[in-house]
NUKE-734076 format. One record per residue (C-alpha): residue in one letter; x, y, z. Coordinates in nm, 2 decimals, decimal comma, padded with zeros to 4 digits, m for minus. Layout:
# NUKE-734076
<atom><nulo>A</nulo><east>X</east><north>Y</north><up>Z</up></atom>
...
//
This chain:
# NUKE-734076
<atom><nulo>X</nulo><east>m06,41</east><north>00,96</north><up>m03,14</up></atom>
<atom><nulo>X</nulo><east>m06,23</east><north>00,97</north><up>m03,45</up></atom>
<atom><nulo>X</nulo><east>m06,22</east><north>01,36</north><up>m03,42</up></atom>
<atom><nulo>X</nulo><east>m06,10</east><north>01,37</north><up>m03,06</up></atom>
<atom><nulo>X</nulo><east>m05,83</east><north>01,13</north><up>m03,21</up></atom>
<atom><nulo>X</nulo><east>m05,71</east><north>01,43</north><up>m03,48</up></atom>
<atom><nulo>X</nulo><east>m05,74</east><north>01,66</north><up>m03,24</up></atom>
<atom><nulo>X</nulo><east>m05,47</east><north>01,47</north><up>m03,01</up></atom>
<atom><nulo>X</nulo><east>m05,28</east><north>01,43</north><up>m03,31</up></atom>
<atom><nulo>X</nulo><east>m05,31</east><north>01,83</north><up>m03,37</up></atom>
<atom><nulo>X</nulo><east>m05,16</east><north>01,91</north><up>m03,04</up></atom>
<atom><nulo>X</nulo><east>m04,87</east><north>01,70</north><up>m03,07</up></atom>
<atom><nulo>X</nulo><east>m04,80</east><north>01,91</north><up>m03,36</up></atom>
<atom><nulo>X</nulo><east>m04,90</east><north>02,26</north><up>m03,17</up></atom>
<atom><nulo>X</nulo><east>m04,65</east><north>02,16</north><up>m02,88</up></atom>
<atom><nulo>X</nulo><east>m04,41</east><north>02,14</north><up>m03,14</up></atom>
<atom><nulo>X</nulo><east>m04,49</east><north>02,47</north><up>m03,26</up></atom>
<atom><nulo>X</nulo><east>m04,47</east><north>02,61</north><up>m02,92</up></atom>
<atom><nulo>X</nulo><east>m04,13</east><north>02,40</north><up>m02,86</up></atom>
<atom><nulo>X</nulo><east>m04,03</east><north>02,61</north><up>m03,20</up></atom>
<atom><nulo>X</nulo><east>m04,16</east><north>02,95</north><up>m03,06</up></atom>
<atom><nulo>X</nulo><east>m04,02</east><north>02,95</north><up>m02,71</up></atom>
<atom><nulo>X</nulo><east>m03,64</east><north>02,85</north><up>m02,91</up></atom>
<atom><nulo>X</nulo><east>m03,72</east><north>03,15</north><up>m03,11</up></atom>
<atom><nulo>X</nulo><east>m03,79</east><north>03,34</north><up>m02,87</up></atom>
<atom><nulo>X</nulo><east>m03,45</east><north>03,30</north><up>m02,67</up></atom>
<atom><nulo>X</nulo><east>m03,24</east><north>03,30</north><up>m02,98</up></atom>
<atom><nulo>X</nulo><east>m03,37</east><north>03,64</north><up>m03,02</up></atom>
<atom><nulo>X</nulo><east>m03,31</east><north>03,78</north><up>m02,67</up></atom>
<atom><nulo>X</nulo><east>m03,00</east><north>03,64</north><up>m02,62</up></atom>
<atom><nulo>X</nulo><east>m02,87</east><north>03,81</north><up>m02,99</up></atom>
<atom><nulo>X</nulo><east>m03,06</east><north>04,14</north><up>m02,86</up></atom>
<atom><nulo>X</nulo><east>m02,81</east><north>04,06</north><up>m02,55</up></atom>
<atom><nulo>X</nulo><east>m02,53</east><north>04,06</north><up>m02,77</up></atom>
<atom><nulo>X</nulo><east>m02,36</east><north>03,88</north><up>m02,52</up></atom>
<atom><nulo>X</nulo><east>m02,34</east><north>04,13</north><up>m02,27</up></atom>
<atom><nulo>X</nulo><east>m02,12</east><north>04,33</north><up>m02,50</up></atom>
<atom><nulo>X</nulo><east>m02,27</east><north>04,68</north><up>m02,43</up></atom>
<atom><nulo>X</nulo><east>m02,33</east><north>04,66</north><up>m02,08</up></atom>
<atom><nulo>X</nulo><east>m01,97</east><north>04,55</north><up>m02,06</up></atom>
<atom><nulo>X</nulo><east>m01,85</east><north>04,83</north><up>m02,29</up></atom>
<atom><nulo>X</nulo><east>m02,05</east><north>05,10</north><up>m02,07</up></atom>
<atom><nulo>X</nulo><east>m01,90</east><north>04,93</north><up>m01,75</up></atom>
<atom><nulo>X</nulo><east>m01,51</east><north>05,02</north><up>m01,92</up></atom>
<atom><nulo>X</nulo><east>m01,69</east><north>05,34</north><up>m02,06</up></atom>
<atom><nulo>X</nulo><east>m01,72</east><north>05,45</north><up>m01,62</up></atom>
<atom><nulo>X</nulo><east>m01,44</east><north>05,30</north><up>m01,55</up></atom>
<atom><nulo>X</nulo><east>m01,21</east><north>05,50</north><up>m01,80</up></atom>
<atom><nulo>X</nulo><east>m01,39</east><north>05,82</north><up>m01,65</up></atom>
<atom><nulo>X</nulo><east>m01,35</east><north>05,70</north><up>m01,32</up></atom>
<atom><nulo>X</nulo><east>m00,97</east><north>05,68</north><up>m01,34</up></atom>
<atom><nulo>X</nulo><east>m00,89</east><north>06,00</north><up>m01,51</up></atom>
<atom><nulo>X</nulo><east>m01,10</east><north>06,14</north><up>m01,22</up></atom>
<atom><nulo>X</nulo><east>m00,88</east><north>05,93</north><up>m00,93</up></atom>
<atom><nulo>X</nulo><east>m00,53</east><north>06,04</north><up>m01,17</up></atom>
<atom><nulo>X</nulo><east>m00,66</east><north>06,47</north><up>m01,18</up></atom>
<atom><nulo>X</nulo><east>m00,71</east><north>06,46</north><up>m00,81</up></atom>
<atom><nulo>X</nulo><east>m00,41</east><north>06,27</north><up>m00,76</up></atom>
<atom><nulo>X</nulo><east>m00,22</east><north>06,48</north><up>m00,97</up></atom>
<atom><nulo>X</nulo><east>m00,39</east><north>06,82</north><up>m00,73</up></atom>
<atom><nulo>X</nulo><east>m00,30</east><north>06,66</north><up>m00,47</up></atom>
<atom><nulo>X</nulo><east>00,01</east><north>06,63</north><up>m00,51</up></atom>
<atom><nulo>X</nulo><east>00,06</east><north>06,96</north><up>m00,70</up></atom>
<atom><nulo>X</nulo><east>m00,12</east><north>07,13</north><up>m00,35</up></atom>
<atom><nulo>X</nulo><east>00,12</east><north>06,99</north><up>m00,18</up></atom>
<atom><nulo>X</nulo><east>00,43</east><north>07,14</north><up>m00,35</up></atom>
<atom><nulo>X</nulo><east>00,24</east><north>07,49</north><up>m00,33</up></atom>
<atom><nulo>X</nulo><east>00,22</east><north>07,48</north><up>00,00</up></atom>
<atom><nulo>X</nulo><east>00,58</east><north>07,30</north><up>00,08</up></atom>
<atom><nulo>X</nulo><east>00,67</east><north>07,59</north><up>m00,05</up></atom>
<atom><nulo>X</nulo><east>00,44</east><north>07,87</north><up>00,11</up></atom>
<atom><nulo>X</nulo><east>00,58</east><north>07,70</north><up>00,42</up></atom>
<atom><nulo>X</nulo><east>00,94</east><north>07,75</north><up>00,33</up></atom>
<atom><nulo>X</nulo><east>00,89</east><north>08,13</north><up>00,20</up></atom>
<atom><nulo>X</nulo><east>00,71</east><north>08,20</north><up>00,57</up></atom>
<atom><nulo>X</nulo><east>01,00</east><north>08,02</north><up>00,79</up></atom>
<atom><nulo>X</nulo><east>01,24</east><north>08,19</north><up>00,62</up></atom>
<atom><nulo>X</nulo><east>01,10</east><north>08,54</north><up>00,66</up></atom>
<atom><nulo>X</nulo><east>01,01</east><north>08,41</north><up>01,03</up></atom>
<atom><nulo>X</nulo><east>01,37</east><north>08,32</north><up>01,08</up></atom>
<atom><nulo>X</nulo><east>01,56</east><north>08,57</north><up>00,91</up></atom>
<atom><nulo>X</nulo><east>01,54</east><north>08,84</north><up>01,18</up></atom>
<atom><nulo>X</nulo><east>01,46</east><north>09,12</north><up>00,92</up></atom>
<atom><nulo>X</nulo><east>01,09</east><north>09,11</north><up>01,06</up></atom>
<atom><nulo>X</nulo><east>01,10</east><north>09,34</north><up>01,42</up></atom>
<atom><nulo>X</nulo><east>00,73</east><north>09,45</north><up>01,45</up></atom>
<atom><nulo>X</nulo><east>00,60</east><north>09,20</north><up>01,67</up></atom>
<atom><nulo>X</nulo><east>00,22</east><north>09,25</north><up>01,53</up></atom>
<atom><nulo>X</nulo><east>00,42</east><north>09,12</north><up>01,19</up></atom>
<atom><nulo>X</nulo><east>00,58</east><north>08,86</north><up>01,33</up></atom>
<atom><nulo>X</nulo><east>00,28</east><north>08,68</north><up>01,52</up></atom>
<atom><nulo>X</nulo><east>00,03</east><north>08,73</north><up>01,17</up></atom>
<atom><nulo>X</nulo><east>00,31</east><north>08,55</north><up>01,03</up></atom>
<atom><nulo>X</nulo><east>00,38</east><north>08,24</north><up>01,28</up></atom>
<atom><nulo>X</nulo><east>m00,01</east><north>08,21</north><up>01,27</up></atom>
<atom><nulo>X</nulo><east>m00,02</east><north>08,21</north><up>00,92</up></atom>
<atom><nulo>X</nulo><east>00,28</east><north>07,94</north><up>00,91</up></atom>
<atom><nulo>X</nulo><east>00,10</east><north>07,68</north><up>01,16</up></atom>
<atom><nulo>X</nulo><east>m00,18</east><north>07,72</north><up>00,99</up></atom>
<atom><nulo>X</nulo><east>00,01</east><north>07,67</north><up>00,61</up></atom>
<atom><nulo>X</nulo><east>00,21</east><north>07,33</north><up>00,85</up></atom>
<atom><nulo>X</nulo><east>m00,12</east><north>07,22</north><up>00,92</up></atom>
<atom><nulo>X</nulo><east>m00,26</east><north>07,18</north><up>00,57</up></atom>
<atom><nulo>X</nulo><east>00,05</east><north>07,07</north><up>00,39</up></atom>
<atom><nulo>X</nulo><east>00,02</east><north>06,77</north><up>00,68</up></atom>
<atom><nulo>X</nulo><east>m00,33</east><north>06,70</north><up>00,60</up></atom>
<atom><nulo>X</nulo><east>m00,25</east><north>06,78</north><up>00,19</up></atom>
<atom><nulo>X</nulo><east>00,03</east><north>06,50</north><up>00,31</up></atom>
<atom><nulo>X</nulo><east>m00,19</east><north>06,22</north><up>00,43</up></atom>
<atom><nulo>X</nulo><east>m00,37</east><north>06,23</north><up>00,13</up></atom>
<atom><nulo>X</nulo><east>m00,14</east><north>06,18</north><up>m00,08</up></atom>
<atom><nulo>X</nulo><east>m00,12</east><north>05,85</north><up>m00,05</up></atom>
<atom><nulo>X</nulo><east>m00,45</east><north>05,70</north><up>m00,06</up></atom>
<atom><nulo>X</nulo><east>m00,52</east><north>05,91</north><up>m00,38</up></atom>
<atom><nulo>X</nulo><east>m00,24</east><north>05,75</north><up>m00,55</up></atom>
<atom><nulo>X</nulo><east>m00,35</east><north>05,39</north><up>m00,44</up></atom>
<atom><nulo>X</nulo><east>m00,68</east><north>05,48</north><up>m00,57</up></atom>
<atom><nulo>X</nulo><east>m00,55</east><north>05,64</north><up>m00,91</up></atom>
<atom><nulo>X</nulo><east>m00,37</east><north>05,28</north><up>m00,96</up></atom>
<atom><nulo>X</nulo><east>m00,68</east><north>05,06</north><up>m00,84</up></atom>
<atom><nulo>X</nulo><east>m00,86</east><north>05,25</north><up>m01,13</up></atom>
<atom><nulo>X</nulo><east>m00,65</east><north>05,23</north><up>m01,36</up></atom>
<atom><nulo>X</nulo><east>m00,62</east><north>04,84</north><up>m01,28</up></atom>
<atom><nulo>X</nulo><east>m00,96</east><north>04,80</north><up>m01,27</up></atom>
<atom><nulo>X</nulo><east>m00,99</east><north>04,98</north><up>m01,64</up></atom>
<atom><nulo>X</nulo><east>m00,75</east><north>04,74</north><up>m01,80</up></atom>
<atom><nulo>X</nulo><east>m00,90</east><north>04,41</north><up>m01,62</up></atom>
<atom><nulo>X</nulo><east>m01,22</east><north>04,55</north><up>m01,83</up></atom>
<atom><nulo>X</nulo><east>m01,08</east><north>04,65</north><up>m02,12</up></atom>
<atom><nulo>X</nulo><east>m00,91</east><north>04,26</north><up>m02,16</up></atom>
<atom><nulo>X</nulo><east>m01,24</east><north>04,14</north><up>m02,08</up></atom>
<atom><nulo>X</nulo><east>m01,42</east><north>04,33</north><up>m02,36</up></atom>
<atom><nulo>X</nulo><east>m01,22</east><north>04,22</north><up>m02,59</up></atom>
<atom><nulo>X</nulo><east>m01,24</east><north>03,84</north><up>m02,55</up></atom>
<atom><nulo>X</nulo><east>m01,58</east><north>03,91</north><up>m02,49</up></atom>
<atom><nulo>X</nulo><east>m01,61</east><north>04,04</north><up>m02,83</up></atom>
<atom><nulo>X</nulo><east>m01,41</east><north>03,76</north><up>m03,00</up></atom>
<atom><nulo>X</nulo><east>m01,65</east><north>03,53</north><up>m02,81</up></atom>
<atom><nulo>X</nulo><east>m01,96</east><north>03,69</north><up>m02,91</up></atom>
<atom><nulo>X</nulo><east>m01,84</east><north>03,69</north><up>m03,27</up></atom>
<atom><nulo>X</nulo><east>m01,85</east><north>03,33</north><up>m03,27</up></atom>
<atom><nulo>X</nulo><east>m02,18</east><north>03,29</north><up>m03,05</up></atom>
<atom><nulo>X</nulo><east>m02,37</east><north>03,50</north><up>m03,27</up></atom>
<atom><nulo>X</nulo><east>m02,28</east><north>03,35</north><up>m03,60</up></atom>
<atom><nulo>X</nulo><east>m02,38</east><north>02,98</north><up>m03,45</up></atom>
<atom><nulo>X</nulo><east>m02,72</east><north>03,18</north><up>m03,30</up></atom>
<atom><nulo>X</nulo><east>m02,79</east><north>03,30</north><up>m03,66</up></atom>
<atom><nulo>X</nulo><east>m02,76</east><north>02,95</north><up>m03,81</up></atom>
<atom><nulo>X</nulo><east>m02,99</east><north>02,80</north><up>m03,52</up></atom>
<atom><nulo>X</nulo><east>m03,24</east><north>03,05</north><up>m03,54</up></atom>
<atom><nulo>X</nulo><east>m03,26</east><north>02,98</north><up>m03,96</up></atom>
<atom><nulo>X</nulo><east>m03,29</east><north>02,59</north><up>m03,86</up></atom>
<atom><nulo>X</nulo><east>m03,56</east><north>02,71</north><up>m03,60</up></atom>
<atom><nulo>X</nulo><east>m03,73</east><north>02,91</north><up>m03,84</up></atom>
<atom><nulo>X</nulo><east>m03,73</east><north>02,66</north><up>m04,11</up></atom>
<atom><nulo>X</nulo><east>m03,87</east><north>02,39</north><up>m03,86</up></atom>
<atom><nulo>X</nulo><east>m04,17</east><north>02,62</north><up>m03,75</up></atom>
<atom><nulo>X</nulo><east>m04,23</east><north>02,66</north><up>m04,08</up></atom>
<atom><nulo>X</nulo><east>m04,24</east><north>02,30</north><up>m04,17</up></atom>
<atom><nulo>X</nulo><east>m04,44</east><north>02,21</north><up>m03,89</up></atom>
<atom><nulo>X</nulo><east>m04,71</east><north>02,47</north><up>m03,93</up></atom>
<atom><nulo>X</nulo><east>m04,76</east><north>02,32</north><up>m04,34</up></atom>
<atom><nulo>X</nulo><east>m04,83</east><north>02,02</north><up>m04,14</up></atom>
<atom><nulo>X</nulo><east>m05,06</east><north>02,19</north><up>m03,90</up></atom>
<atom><nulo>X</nulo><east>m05,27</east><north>02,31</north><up>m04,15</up></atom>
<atom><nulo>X</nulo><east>m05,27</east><north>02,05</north><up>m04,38</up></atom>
<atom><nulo>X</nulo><east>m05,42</east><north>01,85</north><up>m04,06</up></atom>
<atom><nulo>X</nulo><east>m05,67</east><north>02,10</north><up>m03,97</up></atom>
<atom><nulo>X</nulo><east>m05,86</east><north>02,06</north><up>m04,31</up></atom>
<atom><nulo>X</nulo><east>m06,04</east><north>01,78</north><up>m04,17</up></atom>
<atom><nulo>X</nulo><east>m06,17</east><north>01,87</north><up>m03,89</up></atom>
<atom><nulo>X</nulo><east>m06,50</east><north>02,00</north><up>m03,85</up></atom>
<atom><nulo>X</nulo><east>m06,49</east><north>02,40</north><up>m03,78</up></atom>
<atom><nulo>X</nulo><east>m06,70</east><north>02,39</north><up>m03,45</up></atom>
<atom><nulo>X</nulo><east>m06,49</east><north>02,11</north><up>m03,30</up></atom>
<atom><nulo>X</nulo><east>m06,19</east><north>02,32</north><up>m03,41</up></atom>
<atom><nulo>X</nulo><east>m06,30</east><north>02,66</north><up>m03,24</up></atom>
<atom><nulo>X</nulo><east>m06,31</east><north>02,46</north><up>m02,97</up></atom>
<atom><nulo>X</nulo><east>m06,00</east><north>02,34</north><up>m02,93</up></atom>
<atom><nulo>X</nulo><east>m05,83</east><north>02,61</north><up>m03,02</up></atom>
<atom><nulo>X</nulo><east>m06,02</east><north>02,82</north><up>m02,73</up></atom>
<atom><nulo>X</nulo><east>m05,90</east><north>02,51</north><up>m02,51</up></atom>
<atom><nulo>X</nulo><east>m05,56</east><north>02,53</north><up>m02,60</up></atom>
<atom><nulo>X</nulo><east>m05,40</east><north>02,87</north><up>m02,43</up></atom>
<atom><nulo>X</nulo><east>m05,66</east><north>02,78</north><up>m02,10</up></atom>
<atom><nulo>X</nulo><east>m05,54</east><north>02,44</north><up>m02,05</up></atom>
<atom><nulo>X</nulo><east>m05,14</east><north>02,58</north><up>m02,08</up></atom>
<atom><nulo>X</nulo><east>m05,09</east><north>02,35</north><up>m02,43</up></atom>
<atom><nulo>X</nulo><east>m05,33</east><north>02,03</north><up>m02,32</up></atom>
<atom><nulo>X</nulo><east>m05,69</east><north>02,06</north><up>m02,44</up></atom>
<atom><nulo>X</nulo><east>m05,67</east><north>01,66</north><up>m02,55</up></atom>
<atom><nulo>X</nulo><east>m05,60</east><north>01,43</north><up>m02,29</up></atom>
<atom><nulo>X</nulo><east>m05,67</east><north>01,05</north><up>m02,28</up></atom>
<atom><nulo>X</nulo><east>m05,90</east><north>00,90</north><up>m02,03</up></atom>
<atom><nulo>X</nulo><east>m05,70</east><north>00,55</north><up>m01,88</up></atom>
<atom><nulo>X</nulo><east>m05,92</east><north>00,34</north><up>m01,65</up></atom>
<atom><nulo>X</nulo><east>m06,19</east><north>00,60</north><up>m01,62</up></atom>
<atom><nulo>X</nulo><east>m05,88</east><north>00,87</north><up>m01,52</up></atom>
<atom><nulo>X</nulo><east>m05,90</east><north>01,17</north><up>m01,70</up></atom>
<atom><nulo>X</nulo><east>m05,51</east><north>01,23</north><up>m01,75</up></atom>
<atom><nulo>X</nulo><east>m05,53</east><north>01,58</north><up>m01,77</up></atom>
<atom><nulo>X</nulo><east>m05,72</east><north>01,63</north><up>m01,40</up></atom>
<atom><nulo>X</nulo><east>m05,67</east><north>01,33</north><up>m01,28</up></atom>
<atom><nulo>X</nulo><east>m06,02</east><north>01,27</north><up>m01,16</up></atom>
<atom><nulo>X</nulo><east>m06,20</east><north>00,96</north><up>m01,19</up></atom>
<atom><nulo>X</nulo><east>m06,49</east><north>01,02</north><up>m01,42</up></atom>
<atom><nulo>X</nulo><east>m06,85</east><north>00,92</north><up>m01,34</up></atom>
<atom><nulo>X</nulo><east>m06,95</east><north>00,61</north><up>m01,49</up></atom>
<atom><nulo>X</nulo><east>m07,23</east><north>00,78</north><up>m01,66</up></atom>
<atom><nulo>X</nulo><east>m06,97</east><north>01,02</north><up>m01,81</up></atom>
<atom><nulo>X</nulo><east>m06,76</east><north>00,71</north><up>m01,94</up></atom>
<atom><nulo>X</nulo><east>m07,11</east><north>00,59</north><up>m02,09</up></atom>
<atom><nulo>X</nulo><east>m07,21</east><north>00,85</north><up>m02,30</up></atom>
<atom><nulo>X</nulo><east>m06,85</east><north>00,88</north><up>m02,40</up></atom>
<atom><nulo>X</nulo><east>m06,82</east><north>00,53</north><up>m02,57</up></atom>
<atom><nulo>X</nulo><east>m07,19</east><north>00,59</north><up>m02,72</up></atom>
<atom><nulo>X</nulo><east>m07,13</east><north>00,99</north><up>m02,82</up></atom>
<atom><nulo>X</nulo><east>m07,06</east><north>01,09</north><up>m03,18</up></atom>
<atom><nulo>X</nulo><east>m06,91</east><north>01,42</north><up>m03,09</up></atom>
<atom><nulo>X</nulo><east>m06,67</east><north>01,59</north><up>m02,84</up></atom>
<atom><nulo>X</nulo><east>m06,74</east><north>01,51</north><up>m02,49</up></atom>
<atom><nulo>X</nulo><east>m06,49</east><north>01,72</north><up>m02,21</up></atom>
<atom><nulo>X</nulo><east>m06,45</east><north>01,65</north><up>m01,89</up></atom>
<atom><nulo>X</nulo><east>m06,64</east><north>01,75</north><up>m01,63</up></atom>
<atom><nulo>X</nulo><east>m06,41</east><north>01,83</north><up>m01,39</up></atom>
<atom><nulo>X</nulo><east>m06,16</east><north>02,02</north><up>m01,57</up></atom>
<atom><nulo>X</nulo><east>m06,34</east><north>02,07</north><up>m01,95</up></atom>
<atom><nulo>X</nulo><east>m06,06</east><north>01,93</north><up>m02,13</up></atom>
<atom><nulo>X</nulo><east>m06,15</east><north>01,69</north><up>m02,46</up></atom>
<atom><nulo>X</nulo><east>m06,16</east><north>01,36</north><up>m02,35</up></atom>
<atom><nulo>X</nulo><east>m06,02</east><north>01,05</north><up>m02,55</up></atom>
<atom><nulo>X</nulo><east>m06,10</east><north>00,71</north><up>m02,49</up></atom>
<atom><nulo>X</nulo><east>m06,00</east><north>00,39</north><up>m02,68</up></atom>
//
């Protein structure tokens, strides 16, 4: 059993690789995140267009309005000046002034909920543009401590996997294809310890027969039930 043994002893040290790979790993996506830095900057990057979109049509709205304030005021006072006699004339124009009352009134309405929208914008823009920046002095700091952990992380996987191959060198080859094929199937547990005929990985009571040829075999013996290497004291 003296093999099995190593072998447990190996995947202590291949969790710890994994422990080292899986830190790696989000290290690296949250410094590809950057924080949230560039989504952040694209969301001020809309919002900057957005309110110089709201301020132009707030700004034709209102100019729309004084062009026809004033289209108004040129028709009512040719209406009302009594120099107009053709009554043909005077109708076309009367028509022509409801209809220039009627859109200034709706021009009107408008006004106001395109200014209010104009200044919601623009709020909205400099709420962002506050939040980028401490954003950015955050993620200055964040990123220089993720740097340093992912050195310390890369330094430890190194380490560990000097020690990994140092204790693969004495186990025999076949027993080590073995477990290695084990390892990804059995999600980082090909060894597990049998405790009062239990395997521990399955948790199924083994045969007795099985328990027997385990204390008398010279090689690997896995479980029946879930083909894990077994390891008995």
């Amino acid at each position: 059993m003296s093999t099995a043994r190593s072998l447990l002893d190996l995947q202590e040290t291949d969790q710890q690789l994994a422990m080292c790979r899986r830190a790696y790993r989000q290290l690296k996506e949250e410094l590809e995140a950057e924080g949230g830095v560039p989504d952040l900057t694209s969301r001020l990057e809309r919002a900057h267009h957005r309110q110089l979109e709201l301020k132009v049509e707030a700004a034709r709205t209102e100019s729309e309005a004084a062009t026809l304030g004033e289209r108004v005021k040129q028709l009512e006072e040719r209406l009302y000046s009594g120099a107009i006699t053709n009554v043909r004339e005077l109708t076309a124009i009367e028509t022509e002034h409801n209809s220039a009352r009627r859109e200034l009134a709706r021009v009107d309405e408008a006004i106001g909920p395109a200014k209010v929208a104009a200044e919601e914008a623009e709020s909205e823009h400099e709420r962002l543009k506050a939040e980028l920046e401490s954003r950015k002095s955050e993620w200055t700091q964040r990123r220089k401590e993720l740097n340093q952990e992912r050195s310390r992380v890369s330094a430890e996987y190194k380490k560990v996997g000097a020690v990994r191959e140092s204790a693969t060198a004495g186990i025999p080859a076949p027993d080590l294809e073995t477990y290695n094929a084990l390892l990804p199937r059995m999600n980082g547990l090909a060894v597990v310890r049998v405790d009062r005929g239990v395997c521990q990985g399955c948790r199924v009571r083994l045969p007795i027969g099985e328990i027997s040829r385990m204390q008398s075999a010279t090689g690997l013996v896995n479980c029946s039930s879930c083909g894990r290497i077994l390891l008995t004291e």
